[in-house]
C-alpha positions in Angstrom: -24.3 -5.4 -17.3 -24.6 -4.6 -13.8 -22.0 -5.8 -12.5 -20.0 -3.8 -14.7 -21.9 -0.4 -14.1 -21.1 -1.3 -10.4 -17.4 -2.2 -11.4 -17.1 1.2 -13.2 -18.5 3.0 -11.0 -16.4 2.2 -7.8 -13.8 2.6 -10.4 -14.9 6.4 -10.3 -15.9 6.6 -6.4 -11.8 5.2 -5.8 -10.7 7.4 -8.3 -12.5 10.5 -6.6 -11.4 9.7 -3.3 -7.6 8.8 -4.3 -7.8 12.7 -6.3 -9.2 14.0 -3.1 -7.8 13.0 -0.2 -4.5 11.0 -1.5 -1.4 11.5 -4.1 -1.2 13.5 -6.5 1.7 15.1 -8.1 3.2 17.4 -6.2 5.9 16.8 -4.5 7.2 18.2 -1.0 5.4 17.8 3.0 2.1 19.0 0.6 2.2 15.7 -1.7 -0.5 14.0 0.6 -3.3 16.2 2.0 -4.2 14.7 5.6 -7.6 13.5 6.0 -10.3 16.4 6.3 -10.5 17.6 10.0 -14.7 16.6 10.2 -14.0 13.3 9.8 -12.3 11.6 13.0 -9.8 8.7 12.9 -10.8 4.9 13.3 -10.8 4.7 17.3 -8.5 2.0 17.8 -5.7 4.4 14.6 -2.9 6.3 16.0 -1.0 9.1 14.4 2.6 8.5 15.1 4.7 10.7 16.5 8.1 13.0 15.2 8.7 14.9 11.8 7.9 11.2 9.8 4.7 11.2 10.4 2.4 11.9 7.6 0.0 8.8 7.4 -2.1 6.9 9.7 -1.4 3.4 11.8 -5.1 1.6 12.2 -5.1 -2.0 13.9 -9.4 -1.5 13.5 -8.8 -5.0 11.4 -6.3 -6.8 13.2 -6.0 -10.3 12.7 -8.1 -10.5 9.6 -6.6 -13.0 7.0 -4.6 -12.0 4.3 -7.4 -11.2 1.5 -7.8 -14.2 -1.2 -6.4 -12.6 -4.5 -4.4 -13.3 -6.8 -1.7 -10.3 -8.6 0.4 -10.8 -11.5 3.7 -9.1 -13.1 3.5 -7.7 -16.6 5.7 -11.1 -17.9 2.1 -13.0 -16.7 3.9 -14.7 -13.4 1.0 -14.6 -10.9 0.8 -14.2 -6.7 -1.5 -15.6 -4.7 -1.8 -13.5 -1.6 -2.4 -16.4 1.0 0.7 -18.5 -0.3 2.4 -15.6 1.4 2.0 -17.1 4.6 5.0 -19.0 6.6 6.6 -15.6 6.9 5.6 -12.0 8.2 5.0 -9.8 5.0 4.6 -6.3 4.4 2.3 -5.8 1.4 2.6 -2.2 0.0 -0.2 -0.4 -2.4 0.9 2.4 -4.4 0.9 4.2 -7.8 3.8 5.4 -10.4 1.9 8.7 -10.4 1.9 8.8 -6.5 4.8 11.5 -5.4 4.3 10.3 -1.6 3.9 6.4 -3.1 7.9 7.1 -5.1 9.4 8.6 -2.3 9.0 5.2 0.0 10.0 2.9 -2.3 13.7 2.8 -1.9 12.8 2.6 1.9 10.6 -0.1 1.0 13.3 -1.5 -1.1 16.0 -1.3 1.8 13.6 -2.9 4.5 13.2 -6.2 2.1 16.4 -7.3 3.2 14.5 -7.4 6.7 11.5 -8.5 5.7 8.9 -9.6 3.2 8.0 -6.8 1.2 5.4 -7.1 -1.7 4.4 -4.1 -3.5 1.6 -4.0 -5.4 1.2 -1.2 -8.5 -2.1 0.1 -8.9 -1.4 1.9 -12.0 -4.1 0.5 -14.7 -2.7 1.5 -17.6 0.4 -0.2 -19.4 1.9 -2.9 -17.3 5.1 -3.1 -18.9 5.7 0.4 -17.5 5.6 -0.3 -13.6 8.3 -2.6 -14.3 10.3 -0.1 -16.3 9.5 2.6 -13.6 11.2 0.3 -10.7 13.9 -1.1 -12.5 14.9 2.9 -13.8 15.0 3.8 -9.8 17.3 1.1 -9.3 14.9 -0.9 -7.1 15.9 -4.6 -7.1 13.9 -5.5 -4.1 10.6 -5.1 -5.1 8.9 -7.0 -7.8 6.7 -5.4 -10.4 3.3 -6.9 -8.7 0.3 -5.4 -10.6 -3.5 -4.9 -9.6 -4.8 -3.2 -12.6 -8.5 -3.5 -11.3 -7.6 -1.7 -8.1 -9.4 -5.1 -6.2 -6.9 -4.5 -3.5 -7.5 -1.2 -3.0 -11.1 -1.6 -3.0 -10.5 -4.5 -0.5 -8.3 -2.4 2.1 -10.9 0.2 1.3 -8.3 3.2 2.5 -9.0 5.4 -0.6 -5.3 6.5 0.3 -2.2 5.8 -1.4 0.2 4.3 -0.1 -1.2 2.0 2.0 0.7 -0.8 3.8 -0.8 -3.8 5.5 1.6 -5.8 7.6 0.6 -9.6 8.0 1.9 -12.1 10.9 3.6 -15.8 9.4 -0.3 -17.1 10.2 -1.3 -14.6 7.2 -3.3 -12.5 10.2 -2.9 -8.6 10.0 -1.2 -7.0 12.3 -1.7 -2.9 11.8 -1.9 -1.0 8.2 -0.5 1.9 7.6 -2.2 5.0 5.5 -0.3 7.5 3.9 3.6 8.0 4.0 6.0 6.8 6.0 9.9 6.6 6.6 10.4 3.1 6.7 14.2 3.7 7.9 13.4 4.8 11.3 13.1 3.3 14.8 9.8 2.5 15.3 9.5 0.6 12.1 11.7 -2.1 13.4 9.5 -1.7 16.7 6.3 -1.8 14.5 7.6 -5.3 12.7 8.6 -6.9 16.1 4.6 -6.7 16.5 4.3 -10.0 14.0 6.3 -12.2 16.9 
């Protein structure tokens, strides 16, 4: 019984924090409020630089290993995370109710003919319709991964949709991104040189 009060309730803390300080749905430069001005940035983060910047590159937990969980696709196929090593992988949280979360995923889509892209829905509700909601946008890249339980997001512990971790071939994590991010422009290919 515990464990699932405790379950439940950092159900409702991520929920909180995602309503607060993440997506929601409106669309436009507002979509994703930027974290509140009394709380400073990790001191190793960096905010980017130019008119693309609207999230947050952290390497506070470089080179910890890819996390040990395993996500599935509505059809039942399952992922682990660690057989994703032997390659550098980009692996993508984000929501089908998350404006800033849509608006990256034909980027994210484009850059998997680059490299290893795995998004991962965090959506709880019908699986069937993450599947329906990539497929409808055309996105043939990106596999219908699912996390229903949010154990990823409670894992990265961003509170922030999307949030992208980028992992070297050795599984070890290079930087994470928080927030937005156009995918399509220079210093992503400089970011994802980083892996070796």
């Amino acid at each position: 019984m515990a464990l699932l009060f405790s379950r439940s309730l950092k159900l409702a803390v991520l929920g909180l924090t995602v309503f607060a300080g993440g997506c929601d749905r409106q669309s436009g430069d507002t979509a994703q409020p930027q974290a509140s001005q009394s709380a400073p940035p990790p001191p190793v983060a960096s905010q980017p630089q130019g008119r693309a910047a609207k999230g947050l590159l952290d390497r506070t937990t470089k080179g910890s290993p890819l996390p040990n969980f395993t996500v599935s696709d509505p059809a039942g196929a399952k992922l682990a995370l660690p057989s994703l090593k032997g390659q550098p992988v980009l692996i993508n949280l984000w929501a089908t109710w998350c404006a800033p979360c849509i608006k990256e995923l034909p980027l994210l889509d484009a850059l998997a003919g680059k490299v290893k892209v795995v998004t991962v829905s965090q959506d709880s509700a019908d699986p069937a319709k993450v599947g329906a909601f990539l497929k409808d946008r055309g996105l043939k890249s990106l596999p219908p991964w699912l996390d229903p339980k949010n154990d990823l997001s409670f894992h990265y512990g961003t509170g922030t949709l999307p949030t992208t971790i980028y992992y070297d071939a050795e599984g070890r994590e290079v930087w994470r991104y928080v927030g937005e991010r156009d995918w399509s422009d220079a210093e992503t290919a400089r970011l994802l040189a980083e892996a070796g």
